[in-house]
PyMOL Python script that loads the backbone (N, CA, C, O; Angstrom):
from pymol import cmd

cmd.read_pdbstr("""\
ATOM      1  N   UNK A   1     -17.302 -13.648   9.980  1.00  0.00           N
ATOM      2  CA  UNK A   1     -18.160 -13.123   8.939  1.00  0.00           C
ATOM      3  C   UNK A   1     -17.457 -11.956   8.249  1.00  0.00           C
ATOM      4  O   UNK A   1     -17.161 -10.937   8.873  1.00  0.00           O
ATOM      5  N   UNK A   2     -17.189 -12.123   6.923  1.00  0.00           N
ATOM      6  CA  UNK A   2     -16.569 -10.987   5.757  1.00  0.00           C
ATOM      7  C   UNK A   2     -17.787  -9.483   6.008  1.00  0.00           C
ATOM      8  O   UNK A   2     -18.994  -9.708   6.102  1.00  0.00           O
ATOM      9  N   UNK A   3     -17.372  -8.405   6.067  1.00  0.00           N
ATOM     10  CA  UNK A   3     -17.581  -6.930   6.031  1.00  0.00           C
ATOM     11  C   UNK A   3     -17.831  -6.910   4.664  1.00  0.00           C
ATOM     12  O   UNK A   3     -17.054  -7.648   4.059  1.00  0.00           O
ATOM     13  N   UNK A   4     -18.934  -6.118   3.693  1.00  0.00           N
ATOM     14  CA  UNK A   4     -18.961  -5.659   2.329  1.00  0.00           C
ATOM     15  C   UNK A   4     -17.883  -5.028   2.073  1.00  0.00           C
ATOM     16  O   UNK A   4     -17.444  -4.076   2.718  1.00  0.00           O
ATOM     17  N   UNK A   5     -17.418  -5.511   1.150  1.00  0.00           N
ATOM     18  CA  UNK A   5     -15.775  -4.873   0.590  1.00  0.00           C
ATOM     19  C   UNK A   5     -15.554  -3.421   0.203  1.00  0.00           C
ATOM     20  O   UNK A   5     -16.092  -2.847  -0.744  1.00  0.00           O
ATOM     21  N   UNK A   6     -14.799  -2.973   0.956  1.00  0.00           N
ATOM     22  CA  UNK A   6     -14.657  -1.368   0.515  1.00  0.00           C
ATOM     23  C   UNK A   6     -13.934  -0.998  -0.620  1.00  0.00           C
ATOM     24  O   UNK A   6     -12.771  -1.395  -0.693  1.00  0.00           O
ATOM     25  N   UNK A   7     -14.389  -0.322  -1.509  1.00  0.00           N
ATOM     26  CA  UNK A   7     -13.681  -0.259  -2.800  1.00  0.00           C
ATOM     27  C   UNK A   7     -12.812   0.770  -2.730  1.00  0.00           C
ATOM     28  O   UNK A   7     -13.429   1.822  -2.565  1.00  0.00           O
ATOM     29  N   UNK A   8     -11.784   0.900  -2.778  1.00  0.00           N
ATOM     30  CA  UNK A   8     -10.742   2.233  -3.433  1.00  0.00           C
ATOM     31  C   UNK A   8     -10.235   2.574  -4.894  1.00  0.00           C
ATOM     32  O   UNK A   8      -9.419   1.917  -5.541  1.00  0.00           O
ATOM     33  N   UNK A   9     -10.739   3.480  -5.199  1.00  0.00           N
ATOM     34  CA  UNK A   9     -10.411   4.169  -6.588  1.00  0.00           C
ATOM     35  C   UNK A   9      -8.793   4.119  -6.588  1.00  0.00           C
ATOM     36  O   UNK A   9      -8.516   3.607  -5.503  1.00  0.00           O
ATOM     37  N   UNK A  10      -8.051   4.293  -7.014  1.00  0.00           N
ATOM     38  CA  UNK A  10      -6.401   4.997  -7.104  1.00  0.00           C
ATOM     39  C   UNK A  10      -6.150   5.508  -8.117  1.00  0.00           C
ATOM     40  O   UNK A  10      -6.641   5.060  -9.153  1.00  0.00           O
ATOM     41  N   UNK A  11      -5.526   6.321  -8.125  1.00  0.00           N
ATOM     42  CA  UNK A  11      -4.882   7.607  -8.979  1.00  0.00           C
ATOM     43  C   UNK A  11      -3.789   6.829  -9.681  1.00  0.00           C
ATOM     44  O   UNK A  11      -3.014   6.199  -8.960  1.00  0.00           O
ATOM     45  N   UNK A  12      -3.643   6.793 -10.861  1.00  0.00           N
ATOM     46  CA  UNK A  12      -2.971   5.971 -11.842  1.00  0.00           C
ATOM     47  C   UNK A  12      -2.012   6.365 -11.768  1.00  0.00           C
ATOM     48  O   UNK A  12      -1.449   5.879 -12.749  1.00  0.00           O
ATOM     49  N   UNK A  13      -0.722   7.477 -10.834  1.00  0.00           N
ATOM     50  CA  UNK A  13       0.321   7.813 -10.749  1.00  0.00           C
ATOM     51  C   UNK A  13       0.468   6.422  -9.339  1.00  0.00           C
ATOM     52  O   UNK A  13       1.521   5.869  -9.019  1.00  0.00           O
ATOM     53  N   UNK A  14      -0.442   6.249  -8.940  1.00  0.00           N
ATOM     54  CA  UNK A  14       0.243   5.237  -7.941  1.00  0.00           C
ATOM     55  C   UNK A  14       0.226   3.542  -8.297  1.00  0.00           C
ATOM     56  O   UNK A  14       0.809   2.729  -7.580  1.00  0.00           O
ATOM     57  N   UNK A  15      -0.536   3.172  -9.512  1.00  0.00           N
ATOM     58  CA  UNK A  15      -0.498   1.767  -9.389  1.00  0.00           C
ATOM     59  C   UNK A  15       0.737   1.333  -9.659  1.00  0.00           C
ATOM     60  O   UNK A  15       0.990   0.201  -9.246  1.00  0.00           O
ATOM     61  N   UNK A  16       1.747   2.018 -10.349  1.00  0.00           N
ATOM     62  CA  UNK A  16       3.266   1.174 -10.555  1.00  0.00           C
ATOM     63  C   UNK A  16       3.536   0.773  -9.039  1.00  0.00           C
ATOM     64  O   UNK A  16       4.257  -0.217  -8.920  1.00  0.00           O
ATOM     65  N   UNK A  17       3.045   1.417  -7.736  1.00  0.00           N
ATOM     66  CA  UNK A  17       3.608   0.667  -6.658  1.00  0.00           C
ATOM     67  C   UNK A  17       2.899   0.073  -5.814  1.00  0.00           C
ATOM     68  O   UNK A  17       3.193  -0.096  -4.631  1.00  0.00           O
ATOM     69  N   UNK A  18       1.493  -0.438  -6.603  1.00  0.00           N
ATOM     70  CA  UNK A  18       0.345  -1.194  -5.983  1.00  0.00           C
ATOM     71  C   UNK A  18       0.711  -2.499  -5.328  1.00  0.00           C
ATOM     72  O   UNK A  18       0.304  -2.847  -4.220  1.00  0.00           O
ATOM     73  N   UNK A  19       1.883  -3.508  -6.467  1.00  0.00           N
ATOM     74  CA  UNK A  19       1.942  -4.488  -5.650  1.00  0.00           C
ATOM     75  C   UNK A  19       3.124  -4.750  -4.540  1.00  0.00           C
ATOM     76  O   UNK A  19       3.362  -5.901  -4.175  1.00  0.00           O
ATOM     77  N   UNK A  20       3.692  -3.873  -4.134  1.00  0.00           N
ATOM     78  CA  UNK A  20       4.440  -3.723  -3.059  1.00  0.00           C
ATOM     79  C   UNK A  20       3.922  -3.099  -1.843  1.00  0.00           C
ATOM     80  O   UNK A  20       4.565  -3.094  -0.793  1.00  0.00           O
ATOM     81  N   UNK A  21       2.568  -2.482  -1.998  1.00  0.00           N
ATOM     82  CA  UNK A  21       2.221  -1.830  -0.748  1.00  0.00           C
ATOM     83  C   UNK A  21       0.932  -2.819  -0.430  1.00  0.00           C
ATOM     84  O   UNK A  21       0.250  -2.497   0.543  1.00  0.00           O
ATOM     85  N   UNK A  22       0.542  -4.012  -1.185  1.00  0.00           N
ATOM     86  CA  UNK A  22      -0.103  -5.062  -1.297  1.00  0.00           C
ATOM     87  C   UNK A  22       1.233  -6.125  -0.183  1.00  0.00           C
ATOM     88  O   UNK A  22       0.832  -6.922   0.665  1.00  0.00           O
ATOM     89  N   UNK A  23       1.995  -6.003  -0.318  1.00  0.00           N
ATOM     90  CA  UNK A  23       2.454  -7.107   0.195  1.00  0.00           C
ATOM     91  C   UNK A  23       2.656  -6.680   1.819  1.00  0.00           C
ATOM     92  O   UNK A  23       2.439  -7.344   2.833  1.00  0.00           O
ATOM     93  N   UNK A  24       3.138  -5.363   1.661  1.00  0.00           N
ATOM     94  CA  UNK A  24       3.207  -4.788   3.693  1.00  0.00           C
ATOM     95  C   UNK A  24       2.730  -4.987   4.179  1.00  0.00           C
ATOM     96  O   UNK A  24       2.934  -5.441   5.304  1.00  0.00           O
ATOM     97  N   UNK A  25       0.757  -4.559   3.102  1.00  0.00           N
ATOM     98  CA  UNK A  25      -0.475  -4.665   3.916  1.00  0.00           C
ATOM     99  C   UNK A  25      -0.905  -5.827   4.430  1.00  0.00           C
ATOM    100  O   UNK A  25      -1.212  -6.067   5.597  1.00  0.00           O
ATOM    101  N   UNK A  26      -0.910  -6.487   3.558  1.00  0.00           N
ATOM    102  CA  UNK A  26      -0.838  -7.936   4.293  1.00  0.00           C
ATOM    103  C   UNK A  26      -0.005  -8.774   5.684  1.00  0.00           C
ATOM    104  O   UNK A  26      -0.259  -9.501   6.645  1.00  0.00           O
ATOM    105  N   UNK A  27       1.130  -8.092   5.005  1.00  0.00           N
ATOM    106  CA  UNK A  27       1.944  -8.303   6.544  1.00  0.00           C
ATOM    107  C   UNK A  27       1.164  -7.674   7.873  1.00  0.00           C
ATOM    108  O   UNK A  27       0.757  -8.172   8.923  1.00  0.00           O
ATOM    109  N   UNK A  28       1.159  -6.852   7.529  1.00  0.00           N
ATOM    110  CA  UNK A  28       0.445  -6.055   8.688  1.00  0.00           C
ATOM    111  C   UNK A  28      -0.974  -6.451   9.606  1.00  0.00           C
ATOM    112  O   UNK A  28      -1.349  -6.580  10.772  1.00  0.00           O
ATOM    113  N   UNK A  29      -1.679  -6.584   7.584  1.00  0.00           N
ATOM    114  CA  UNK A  29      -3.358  -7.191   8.388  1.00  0.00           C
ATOM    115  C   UNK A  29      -3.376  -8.501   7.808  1.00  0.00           C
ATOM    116  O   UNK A  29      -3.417  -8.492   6.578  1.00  0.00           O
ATOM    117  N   UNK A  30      -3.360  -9.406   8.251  1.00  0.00           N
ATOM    118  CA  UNK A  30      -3.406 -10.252   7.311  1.00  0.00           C
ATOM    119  C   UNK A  30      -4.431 -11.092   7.338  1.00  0.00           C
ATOM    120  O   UNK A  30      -4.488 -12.076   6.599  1.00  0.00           O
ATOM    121  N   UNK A  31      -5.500 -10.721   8.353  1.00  0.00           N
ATOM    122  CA  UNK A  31      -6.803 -10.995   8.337  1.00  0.00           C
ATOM    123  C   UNK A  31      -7.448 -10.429   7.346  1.00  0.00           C
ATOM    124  O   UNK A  31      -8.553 -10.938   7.163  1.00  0.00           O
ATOM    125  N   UNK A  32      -7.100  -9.313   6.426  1.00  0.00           N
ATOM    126  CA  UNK A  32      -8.013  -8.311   5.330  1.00  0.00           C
ATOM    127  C   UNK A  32      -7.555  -9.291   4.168  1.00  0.00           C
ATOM    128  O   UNK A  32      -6.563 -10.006   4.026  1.00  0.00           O
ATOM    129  N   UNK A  33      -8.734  -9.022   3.356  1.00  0.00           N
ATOM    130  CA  UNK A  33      -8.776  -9.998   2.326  1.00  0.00           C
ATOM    131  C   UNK A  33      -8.549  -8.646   0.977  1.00  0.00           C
ATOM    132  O   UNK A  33      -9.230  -7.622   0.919  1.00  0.00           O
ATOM    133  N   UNK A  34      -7.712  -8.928   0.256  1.00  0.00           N
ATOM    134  CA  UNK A  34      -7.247  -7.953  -1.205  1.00  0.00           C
ATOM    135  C   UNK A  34      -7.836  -8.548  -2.100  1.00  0.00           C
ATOM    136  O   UNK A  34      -7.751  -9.762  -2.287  1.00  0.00           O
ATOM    137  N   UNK A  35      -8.561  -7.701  -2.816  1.00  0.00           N
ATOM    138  CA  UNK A  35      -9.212  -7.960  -4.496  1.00  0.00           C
ATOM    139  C   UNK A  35      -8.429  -6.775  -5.409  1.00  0.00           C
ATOM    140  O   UNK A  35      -8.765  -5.618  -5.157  1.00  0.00           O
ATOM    141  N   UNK A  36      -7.527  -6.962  -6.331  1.00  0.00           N
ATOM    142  CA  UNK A  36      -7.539  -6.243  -6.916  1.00  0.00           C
ATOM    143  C   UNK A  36      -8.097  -5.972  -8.577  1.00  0.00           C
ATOM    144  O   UNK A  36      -7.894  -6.799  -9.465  1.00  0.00           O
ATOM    145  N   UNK A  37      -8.856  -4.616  -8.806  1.00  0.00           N
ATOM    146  CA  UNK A  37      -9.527  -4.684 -10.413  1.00  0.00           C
ATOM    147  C   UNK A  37      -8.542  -3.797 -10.705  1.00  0.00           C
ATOM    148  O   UNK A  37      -7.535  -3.669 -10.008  1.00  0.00           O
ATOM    149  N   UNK A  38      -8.858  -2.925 -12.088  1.00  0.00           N
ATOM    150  CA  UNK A  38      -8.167  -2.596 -12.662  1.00  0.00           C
ATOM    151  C   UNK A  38      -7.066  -1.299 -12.331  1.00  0.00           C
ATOM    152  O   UNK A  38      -5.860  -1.317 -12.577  1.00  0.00           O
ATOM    153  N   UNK A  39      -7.714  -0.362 -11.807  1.00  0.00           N
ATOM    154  CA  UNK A  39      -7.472   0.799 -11.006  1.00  0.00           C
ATOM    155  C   UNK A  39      -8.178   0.999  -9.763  1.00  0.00           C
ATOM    156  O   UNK A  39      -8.798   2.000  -9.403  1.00  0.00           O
ATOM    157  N   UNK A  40      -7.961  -0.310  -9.038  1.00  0.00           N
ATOM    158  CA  UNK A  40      -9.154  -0.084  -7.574  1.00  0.00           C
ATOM    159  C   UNK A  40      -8.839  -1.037  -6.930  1.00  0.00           C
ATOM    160  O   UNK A  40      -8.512  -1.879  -7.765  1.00  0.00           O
ATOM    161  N   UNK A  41      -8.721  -1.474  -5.890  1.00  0.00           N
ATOM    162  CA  UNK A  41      -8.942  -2.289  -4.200  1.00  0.00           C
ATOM    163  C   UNK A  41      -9.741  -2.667  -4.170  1.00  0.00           C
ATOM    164  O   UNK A  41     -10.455  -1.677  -4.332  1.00  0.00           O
ATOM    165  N   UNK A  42     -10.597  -3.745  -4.042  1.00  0.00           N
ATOM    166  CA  UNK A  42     -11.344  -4.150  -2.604  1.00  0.00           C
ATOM    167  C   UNK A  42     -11.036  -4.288  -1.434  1.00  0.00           C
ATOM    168  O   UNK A  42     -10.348  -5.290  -1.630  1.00  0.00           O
ATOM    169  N   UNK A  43     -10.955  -4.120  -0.293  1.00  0.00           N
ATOM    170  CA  UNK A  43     -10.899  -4.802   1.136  1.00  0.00           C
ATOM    171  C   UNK A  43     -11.797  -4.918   1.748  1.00  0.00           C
ATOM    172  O   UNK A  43     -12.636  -4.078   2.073  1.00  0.00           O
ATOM    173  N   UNK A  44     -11.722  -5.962   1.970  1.00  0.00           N
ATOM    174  CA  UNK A  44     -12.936  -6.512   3.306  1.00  0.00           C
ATOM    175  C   UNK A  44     -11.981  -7.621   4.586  1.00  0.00           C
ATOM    176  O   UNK A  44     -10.996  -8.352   4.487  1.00  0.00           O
ATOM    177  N   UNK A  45     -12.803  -7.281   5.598  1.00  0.00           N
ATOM    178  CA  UNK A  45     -12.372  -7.775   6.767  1.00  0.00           C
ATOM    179  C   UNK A  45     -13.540  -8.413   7.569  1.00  0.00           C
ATOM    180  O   UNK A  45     -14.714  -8.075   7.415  1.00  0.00           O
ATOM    181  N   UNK A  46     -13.219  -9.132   8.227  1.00  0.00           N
ATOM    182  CA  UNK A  46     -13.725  -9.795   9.990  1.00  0.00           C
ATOM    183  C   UNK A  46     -13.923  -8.693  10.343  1.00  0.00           C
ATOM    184  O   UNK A  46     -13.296  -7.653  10.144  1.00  0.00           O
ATOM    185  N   UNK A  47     -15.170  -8.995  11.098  1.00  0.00           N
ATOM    186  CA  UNK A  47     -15.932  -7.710  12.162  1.00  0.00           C
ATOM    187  C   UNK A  47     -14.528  -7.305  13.174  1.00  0.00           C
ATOM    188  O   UNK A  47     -14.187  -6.146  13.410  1.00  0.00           O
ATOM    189  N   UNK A  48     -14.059  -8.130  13.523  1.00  0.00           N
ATOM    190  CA  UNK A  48     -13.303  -8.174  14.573  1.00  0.00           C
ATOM    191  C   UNK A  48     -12.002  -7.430  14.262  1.00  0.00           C
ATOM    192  O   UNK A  48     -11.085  -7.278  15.069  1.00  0.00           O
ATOM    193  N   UNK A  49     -12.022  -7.042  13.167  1.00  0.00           N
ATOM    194  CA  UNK A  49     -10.373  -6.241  12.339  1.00  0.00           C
ATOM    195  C   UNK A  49     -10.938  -4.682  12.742  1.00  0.00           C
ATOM    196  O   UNK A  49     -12.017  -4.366  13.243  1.00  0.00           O
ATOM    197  N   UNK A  50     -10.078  -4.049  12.432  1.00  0.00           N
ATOM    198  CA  UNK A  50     -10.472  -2.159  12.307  1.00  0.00           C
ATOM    199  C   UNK A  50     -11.673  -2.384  11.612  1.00  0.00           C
ATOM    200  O   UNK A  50     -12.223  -3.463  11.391  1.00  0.00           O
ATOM    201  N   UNK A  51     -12.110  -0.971  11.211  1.00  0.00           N
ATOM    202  CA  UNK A  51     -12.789  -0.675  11.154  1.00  0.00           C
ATOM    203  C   UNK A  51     -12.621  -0.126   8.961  1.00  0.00           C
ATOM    204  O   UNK A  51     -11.724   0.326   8.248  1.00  0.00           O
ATOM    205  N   UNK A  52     -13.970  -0.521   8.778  1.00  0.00           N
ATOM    206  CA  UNK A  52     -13.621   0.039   7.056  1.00  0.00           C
ATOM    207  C   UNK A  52     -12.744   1.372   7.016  1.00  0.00           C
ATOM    208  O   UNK A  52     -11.774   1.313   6.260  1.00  0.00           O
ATOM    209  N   UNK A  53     -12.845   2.000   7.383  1.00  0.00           N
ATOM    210  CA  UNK A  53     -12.269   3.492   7.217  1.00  0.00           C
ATOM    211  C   UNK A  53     -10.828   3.422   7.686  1.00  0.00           C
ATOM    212  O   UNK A  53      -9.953   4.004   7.045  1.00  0.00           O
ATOM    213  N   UNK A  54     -10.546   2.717   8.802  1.00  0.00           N
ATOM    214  CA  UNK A  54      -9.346   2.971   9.326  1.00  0.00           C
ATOM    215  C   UNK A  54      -8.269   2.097   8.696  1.00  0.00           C
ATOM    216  O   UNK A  54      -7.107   2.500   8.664  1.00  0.00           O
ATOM    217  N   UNK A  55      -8.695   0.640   8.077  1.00  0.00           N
ATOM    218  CA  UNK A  55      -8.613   0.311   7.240  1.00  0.00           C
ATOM    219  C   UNK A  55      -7.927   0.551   5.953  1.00  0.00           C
ATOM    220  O   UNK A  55      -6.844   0.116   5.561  1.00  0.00           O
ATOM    221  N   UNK A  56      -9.184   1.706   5.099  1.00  0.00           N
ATOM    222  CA  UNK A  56      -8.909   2.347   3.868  1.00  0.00           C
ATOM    223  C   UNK A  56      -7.871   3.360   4.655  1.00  0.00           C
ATOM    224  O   UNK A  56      -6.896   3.431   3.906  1.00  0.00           O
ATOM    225  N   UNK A  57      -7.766   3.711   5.155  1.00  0.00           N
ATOM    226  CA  UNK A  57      -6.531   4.456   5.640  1.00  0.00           C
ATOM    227  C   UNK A  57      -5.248   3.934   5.681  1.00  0.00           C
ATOM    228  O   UNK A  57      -4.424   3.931   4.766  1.00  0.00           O
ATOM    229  N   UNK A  58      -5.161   3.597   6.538  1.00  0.00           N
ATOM    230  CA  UNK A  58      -3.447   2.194   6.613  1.00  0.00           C
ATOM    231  C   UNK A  58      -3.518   1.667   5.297  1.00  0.00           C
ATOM    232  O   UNK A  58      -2.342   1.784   4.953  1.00  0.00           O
ATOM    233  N   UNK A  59      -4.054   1.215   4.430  1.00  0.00           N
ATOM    234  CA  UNK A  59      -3.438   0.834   3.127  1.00  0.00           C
ATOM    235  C   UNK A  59      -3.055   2.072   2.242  1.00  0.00           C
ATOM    236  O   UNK A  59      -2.110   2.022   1.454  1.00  0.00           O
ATOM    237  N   UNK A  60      -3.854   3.210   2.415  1.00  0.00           N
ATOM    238  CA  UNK A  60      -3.466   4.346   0.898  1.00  0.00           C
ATOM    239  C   UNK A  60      -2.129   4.582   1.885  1.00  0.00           C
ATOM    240  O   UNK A  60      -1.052   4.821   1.338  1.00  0.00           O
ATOM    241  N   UNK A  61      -2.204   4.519   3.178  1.00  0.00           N
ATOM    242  CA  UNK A  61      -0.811   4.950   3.972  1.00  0.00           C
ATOM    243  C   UNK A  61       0.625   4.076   3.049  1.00  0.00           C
ATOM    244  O   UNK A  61       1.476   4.656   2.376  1.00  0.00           O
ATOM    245  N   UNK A  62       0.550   2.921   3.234  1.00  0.00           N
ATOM    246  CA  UNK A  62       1.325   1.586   2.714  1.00  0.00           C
ATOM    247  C   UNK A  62       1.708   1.834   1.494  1.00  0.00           C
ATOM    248  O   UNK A  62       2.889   1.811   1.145  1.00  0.00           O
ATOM    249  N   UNK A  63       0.328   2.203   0.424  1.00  0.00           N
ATOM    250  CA  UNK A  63       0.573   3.113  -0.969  1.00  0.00           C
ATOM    251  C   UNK A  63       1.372   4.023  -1.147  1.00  0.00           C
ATOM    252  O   UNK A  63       2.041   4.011  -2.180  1.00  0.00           O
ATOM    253  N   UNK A  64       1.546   5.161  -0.110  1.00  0.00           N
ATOM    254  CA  UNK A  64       1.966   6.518  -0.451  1.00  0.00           C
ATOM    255  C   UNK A  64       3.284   6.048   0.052  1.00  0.00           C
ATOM    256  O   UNK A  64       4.291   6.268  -0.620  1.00  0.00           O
ATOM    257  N   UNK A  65       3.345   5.461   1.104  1.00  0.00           N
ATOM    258  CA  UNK A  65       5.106   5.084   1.698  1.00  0.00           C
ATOM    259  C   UNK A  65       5.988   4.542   0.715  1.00  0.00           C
ATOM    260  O   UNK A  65       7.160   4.881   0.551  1.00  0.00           O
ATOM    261  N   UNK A  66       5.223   3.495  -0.067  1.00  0.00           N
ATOM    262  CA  UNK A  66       6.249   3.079  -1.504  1.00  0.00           C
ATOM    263  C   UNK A  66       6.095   3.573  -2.345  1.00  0.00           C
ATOM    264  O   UNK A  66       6.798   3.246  -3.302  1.00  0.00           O
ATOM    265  N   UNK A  67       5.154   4.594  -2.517  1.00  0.00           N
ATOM    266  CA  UNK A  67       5.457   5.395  -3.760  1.00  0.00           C
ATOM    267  C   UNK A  67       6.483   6.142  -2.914  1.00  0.00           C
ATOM    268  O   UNK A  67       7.563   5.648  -3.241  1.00  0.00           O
ATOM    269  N   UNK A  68       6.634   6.814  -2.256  1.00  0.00           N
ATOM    270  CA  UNK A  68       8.216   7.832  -1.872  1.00  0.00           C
ATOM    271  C   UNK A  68       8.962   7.145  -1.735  1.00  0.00           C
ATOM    272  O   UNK A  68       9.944   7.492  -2.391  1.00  0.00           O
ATOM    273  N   UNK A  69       9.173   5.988  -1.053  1.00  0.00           N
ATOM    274  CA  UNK A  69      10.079   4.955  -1.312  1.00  0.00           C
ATOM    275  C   UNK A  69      11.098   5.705  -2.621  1.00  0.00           C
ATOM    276  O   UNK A  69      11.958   6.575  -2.752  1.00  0.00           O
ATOM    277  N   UNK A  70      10.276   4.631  -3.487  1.00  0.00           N
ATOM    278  CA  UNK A  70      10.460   4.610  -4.872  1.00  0.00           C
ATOM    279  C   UNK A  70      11.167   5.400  -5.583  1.00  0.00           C
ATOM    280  O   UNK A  70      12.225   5.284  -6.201  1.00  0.00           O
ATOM    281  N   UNK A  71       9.926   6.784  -5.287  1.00  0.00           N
ATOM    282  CA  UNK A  71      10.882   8.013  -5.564  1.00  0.00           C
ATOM    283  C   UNK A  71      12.005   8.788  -5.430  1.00  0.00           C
ATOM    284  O   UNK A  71      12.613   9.494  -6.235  1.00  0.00           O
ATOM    285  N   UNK A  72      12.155   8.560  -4.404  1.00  0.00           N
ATOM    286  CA  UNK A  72      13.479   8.970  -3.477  1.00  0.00           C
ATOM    287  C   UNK A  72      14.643   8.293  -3.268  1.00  0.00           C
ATOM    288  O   UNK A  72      15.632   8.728  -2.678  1.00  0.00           O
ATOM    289  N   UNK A  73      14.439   6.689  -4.007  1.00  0.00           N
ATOM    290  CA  UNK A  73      15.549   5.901  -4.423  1.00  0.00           C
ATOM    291  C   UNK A  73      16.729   6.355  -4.659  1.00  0.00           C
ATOM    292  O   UNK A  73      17.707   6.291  -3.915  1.00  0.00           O
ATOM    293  N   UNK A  74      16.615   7.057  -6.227  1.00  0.00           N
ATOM    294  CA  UNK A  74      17.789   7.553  -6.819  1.00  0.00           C
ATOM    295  C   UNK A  74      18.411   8.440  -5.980  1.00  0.00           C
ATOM    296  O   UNK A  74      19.641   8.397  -5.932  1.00  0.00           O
ATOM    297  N   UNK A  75      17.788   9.274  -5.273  1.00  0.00           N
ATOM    298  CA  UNK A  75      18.811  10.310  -4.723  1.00  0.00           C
ATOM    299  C   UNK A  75      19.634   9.752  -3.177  1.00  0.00           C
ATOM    300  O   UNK A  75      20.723  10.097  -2.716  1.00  0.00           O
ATOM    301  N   UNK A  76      18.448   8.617  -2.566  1.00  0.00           N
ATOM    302  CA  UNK A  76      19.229   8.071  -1.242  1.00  0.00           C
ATOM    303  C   UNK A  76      20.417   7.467  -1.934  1.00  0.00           C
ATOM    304  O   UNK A  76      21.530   7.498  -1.408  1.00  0.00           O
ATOM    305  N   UNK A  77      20.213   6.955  -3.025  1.00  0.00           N
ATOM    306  CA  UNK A  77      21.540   5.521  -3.512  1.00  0.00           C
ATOM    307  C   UNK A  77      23.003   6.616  -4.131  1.00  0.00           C
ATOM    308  O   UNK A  77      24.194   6.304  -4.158  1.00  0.00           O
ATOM    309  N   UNK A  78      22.355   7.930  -4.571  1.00  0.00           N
ATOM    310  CA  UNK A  78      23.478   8.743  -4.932  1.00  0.00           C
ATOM    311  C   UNK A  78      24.203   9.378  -3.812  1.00  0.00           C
ATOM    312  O   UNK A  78      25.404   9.621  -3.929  1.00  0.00           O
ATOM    313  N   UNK A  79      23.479   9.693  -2.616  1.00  0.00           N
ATOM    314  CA  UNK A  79      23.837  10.564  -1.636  1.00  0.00           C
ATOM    315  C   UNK A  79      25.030   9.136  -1.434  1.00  0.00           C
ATOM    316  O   UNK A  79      26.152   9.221  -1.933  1.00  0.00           O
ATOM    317  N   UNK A  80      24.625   7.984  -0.712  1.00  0.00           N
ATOM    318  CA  UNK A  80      25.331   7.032  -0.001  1.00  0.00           C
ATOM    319  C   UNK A  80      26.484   6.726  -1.011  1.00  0.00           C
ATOM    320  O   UNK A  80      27.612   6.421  -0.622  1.00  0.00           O
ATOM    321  N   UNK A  81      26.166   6.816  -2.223  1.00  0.00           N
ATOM    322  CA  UNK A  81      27.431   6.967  -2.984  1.00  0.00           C
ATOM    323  C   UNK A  81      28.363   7.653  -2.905  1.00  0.00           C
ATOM    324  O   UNK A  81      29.511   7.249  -3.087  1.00  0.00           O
ATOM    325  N   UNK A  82      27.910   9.353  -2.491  1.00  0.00           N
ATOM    326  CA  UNK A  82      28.826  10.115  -2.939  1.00  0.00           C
ATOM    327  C   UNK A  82      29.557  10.254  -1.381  1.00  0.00           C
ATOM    328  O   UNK A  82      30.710  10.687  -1.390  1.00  0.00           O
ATOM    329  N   UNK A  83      29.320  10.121  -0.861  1.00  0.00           N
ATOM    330  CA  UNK A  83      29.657   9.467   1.150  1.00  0.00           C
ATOM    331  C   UNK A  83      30.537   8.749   1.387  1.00  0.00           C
ATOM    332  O   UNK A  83      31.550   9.000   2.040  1.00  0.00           O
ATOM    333  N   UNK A  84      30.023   7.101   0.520  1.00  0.00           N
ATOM    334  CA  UNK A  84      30.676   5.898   0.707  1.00  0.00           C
ATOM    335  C   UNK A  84      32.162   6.205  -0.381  1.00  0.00           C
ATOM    336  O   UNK A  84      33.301   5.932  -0.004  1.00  0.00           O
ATOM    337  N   UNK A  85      31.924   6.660  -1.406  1.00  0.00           N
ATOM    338  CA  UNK A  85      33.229   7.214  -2.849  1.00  0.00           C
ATOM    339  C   UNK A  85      32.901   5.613  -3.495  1.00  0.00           C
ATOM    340  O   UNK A  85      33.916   5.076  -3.939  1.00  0.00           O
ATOM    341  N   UNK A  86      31.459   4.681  -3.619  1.00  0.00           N
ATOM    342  CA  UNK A  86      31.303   4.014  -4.450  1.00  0.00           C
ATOM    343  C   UNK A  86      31.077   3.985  -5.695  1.00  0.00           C
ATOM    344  O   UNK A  86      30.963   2.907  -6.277  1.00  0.00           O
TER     345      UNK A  86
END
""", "prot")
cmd.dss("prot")
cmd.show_as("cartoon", "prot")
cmd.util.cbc("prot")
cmd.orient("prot")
């Protein structure tokens, strides 16, 4: 039996890395079911998954990891450059 879907708002500095922290999450839970609207989440789960909250947690987690990812690109790929003399 599906849980009422928990909605998450997101802060429009993070959707450029919505659908990559969409794909972890899934790896991860892949019992949780993803809706995405325009600037927002759904998730819903099986009784039997975490819990809504813990849930909405581990995904904004998944969010924030590829947004630094992301961010921090340029300078990991320059450091290993300037290391490697590529």
């Amino acid at each position: 039996m599906q849980s009422i879907p928990t909605r998450l708002e997101l802060p429009s500095e993070f959707l450029a890395h919505l659908s990559d922290a969409i794909v972890r999450f899934r790896y991860l839970h892949p019992g949780v079911m993803l809706q995405v609207e325009e600037s927002a989440v759904l998730l819903s789960s099986d009784k039997d998954e975490r819990s809504d909250r813990e849930l909405e947690r581990e995904f904004l987690f998944c969010l924030y990891r590829q947004k630094v990812y992301a961010d921090t690109l340029p300078l990991r790929s320059a450091l290993i450059a300037g290391v490697t003399g590529a």
